[in-house]
N, C-alpha and C positions, 0 to 999 in steps of 0.2 A: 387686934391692934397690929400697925405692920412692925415686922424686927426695925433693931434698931440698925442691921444692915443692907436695908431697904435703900434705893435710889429716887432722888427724888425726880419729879417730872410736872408739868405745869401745862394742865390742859386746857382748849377756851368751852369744851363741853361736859356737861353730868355725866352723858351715855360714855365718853373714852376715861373719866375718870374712876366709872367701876369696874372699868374691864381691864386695866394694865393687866401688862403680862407677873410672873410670876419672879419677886424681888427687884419688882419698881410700886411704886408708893404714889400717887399723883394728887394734885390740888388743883382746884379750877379756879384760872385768871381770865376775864370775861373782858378785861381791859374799859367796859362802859363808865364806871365812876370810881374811880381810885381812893377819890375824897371820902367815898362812903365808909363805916365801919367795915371790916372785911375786903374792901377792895382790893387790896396787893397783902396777898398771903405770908403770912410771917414767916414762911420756909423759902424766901430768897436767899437768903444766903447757902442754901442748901441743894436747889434746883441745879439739875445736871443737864435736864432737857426743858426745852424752852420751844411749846407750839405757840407760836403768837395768834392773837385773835384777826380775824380774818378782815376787816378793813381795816388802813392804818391809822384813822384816827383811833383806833380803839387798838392797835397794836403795842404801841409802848415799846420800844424797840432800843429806845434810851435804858430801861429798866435792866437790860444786859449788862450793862457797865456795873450794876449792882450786884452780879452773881458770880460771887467769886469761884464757884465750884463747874458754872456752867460748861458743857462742852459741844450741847449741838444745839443749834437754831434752825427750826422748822417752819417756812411760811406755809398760807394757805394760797398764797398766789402763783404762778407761774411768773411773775416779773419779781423782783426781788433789787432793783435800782435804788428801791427808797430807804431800803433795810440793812445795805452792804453800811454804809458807813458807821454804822452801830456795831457790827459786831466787832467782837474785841480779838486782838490777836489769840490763836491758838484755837478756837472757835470752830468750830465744822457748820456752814450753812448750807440749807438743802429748801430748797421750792418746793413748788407743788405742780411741775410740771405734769401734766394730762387730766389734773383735777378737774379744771372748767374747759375741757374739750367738749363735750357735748351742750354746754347751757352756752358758750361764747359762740359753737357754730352754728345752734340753733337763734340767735338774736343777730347773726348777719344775715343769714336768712331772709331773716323778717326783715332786717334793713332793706336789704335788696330788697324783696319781692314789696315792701310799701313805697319804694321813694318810686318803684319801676313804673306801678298801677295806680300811683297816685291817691295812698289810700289818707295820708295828712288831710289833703282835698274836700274828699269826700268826709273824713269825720267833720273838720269846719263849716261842711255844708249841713251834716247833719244835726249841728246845735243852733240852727236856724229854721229846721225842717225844710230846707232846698233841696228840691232830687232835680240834681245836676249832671249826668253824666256828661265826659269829655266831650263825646261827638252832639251832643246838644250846643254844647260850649264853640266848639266847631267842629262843623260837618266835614273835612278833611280830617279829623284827627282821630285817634284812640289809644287806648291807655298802653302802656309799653308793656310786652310780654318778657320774659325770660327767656321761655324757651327761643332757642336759636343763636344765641349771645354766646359773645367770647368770653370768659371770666379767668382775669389776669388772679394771680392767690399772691400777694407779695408778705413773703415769710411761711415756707412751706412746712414749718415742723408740726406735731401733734394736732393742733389747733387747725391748722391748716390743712394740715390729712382732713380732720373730722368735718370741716368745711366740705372738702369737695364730696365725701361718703352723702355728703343730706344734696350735694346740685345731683348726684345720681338721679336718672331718671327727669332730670329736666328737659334734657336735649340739648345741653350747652358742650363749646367748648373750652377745657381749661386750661391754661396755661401755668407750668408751676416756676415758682424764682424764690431763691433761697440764700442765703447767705454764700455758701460753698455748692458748686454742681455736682451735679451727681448722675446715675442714670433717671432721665425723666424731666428730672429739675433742674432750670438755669440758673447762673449765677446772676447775685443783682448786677454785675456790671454789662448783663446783656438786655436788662432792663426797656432799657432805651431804644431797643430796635424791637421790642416785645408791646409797647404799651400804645403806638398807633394801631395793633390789631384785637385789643380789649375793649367791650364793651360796656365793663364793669369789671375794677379793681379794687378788691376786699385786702385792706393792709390788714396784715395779723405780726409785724416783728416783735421782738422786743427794744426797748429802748435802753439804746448804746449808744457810746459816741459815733461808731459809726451811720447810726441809725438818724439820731435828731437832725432834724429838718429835711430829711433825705425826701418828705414830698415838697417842695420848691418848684418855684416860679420854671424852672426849666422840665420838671417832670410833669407839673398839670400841663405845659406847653406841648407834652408830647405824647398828651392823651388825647384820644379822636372828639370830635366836634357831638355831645349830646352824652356822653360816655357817666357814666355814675362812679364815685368814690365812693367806699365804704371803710370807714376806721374802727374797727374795734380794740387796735392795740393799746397803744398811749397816745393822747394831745402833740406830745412832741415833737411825733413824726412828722408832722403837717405842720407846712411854716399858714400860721392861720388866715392872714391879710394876704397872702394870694393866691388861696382855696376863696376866700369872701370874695376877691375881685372875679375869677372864673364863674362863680355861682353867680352873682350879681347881672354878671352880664347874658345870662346864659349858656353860656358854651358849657359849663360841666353841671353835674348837679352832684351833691353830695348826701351823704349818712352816716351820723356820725355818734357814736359811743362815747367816744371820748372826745377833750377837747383840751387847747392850748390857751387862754390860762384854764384850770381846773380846781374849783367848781366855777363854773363860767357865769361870771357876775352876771345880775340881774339884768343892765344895761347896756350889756355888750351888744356890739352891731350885728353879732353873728346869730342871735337868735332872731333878726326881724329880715334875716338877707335871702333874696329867695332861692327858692330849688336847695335847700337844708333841711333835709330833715335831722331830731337831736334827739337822743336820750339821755339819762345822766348816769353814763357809766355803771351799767345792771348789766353787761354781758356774764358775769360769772354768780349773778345773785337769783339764784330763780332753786326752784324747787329738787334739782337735779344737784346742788352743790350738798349739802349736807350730809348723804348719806355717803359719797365718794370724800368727803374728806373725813368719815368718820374710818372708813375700809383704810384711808392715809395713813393716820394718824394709825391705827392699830399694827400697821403694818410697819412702820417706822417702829414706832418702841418697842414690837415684839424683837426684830433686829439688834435691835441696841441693849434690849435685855440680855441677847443672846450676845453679843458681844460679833454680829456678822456686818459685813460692811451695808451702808443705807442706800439710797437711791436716791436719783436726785439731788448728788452735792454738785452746789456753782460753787462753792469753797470751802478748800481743804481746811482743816485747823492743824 
């Protein structure tokens, strides 16, 4: 049984709730049915730390306001936009910035290298049994390669390191743009003289006021004729009706993770508009998240057991 001067803690997995550190106490909040018997654990009012579950419909982020003892809020995201307005004064919030560095660089990846070689295409031909290749389709053409390509990285932090670590070995070249420059890295505001010589740009920011809407009618304007967008940060960034009007017509093509609105209604024009390819938002859900935010979470509350400062606060309490 733990003392009764145990600290309490609220995990969204079994495996981090038998391993707290030594006088922390934890209960698991899964956030999936609240309604249920057991849903939201009777030691709210007792929880000190607060790992939210890992998408927000299953976050519960409201439930903060219920904890009167709480003092740190821990996502599992590296954006944390949707969560700031929840936390209550005095509160320490901390991300989960490098968590989904390798599952988000590995599905831009894939964005690029399927919207490049046209592999949408071919699976549509494949549920017809049609062996279509391009240069069947026309004999002047063939499927776009990566290698040789300029690859603009817009938002150069972790995610974006990890990004260019997998274009190794492609034979591209990259271009880094970041918020503030640095050695290596321009700032966005040099953006603009950077993105007529990309031939694919993988946005990776986060979403800030500076950031929404920052790809607009005059940035696709200033990307080359044939050039690929790839989004996997947030919808926002992208004003969406004139990303559709450049696709539509050709001149750009896209791939896109996320989208603006999101989840993107059944009948929106952007799923039927061409050269888009879409996922829905799986850059940090794949096989590789679980076990680095299990390493998170342990490393967080061994911290906080110890009384040492955390990693990863966007905000102080």
């Amino acid at each position: 049984m733990p003392q009764t001067s145990s600290r309490r803690v609220w995990v969204p997995f079994g495996q981090s709730a038998k391993e707290v550190p030594e006088g922390l106490v934890a209960d698991v909040f899964t956030g999936t049915d609240v309604d249920a018997p057991g849903g939201v654990p009777d030691s709210i009012d007792e929880v000190e730390f607060f790992v939210l579950p890992y998408m927000f419909v299953n976050a519960h982020p409201e439930f903060m306001a219920r904890m009167p003892k709480l003092k740190v809020a821990q996502t599992l995201t590296a954006g944390y936009e949707n969560v700031l307005p929840y936390v209550p004064e005095g509160v320490t919030l901390c991300n989960a910035r490098g968590l989904h560095d390798a599952s988000t660089a590995e599905l831009a990846l894939t964005l690029t290298l399927s919207a490049l070689r046209g592999i949408p295409r071919y699976v549509r031909a494949a549920e017809h049994g049609d062996w279509v290749p391009t240069y069947q389709v026309d004999p002047n053409s063939v499927d776009d390669a990566l290698a040789d390509k300029t690859v603009l990285i817009l938002g150069y932090g972790s995610i974006g390191a990890a990004i260019e670590r997998r274009l190794a070995g492609f034979e591209v070249e990259v271009l880094r743009v970041a918020r503030t420059a640095r050695e290596g890295v321009h700032a966005f505001s040099e953006a603009d003289t950077l993105l007529p010589r990309a031939d694919v740009v993988i946005v990776m920011v986060p979403a800030t006021d500076e950031t929404r809407g920052m790809v607009d009618e005059r940035f696709l304007a200033r990307m080359k004729d044939g050039a690929l967008l790839v989004n996997v940060a947030r919808g926002v960034v992208v004003r969406t009706e004139a990303l559709m009007a450049e696709c539509a017509s050709g001149r750009l093509r896209a791939a896109l993770d996320v989208t603006d609105p999101e989840p993107l209604p059944q009948d929106h024009p952007l799923w039927t508009t061409p050269n888009v390819l879409i996922t829905p938002h799986v850059g940090g859900a794949s096989t590789a998240f679980l076990p680095r935010a299990l390493k998170l979470i342990d490393a967080q509350l061994r911290r906080f057991a110890a009384g040492e400062d955390l990693v990863n606060v966007v905000q102080a309490g």
